[in-house]
N, C-alpha and C positions, 0 to 999 in steps of 0.2 A: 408471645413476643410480637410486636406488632410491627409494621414496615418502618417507623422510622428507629424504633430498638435495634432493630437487625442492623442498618444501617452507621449507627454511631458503634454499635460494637465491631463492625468491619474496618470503621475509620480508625478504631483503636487498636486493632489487631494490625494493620498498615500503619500504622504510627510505630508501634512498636517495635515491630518487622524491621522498618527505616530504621531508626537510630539503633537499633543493634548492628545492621549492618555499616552503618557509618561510623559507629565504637570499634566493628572489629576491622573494618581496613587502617584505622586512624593505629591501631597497633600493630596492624601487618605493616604499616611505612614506617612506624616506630623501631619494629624489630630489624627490618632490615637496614633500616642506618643505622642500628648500633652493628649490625654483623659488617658491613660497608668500612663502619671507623676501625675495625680490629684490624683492617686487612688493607688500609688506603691512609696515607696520610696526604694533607693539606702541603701543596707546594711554600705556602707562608709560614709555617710550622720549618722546615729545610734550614739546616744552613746553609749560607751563601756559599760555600764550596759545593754544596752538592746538588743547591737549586741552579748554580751555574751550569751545571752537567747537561740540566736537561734543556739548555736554551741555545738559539742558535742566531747566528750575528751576519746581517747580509752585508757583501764587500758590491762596491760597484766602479768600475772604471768609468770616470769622468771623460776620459779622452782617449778615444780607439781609433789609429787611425784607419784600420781594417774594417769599420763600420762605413756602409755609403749611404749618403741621407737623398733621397730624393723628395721632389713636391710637385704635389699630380694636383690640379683641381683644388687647392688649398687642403690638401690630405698630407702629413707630414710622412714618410716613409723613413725607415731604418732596416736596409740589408745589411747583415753582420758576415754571411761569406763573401769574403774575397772575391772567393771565383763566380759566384752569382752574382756579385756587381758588375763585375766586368761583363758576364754574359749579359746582361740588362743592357748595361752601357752600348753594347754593339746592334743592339734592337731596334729597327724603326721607332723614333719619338709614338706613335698611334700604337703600336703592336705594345710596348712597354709600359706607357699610360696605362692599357687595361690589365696586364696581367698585375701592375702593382694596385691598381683600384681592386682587383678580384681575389689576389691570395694576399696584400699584405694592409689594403683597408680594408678587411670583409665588406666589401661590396656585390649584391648578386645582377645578372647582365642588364635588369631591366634597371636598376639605380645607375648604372655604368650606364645605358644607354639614352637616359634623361639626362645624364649629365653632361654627358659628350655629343648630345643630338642629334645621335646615331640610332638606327633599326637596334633592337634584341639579335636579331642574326647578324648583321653585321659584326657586335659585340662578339658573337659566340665563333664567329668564322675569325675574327682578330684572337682571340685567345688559344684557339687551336693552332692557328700558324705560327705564332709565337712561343707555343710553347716547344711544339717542334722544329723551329731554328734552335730552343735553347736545347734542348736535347741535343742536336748535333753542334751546338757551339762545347757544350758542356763535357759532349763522349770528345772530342775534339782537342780540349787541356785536358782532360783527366789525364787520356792514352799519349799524348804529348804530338796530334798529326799535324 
């Protein structure tokens, strides 16, 4: 047998190898969707009483007036508790601006601090102080002092 015999008979023993294994996975995905169909049905197949079952309908209030909307920096803000508006509300305008740019535009302190023209610490020293006036504005209504 000479080097290039050797050679086309390996091509063909590799050819052959190939499409066997691509015959037998093409019935291994074969068999498992027909085992899939015995045991799964097609939501479009449903009747409408029972494919209503499994959907679900979002409700939205238009008009809340317990929602408080602020606007920082052309950032539109929406607090939906009460009592965290009003603790915002009593916040220095600066200490306010950033905790809303920071927990309710995800903004992080160096975006906050381009945009307000302020130091990164500066930033970080206003979020810290604000959040601990809101803590004691907030222990403050909860406990009624």
């Amino acid at each position: 047998m000479t080097m290039e015999e050797f050679n086309l008979y390996q091509e063909q023993i590799f050819d052959s190898f190939s499409k066997r294994i691509i015959k037998h996975i093409g019935i291994d995905i074969h068999n498992e969707d027909e085992a899939l169909a015995e045991v799964e049905t097609s939501i479009s197949c449903l009747p409408f009483k029972e494919a209503a079952k499994l959907s679900t309908e979002d409700t939205y209030q238009l008009e809340d007036s317990s929602v408080m909307r602020f606007e920082v920096y052309g950032f539109p803000v929406e607090v939906k508790d009460p009592l965290l508006g009003q603790a915002l509300l009593s916040l220095p305008p600066k200490r306010r601006d950033v905790i809303l740019l920071f927990y309710f535009a995800d903004r992080n302190e160096p975006q906050i601090g381009q945009l307000l023209h302020i130091a990164t610490m500066t930033v970080n020293t206003r979020r810290k102080k604000a959040l601990s006036a809101l803590r004691e504005i907030l222990e403050g209504l909860q406990y009624g002092a």
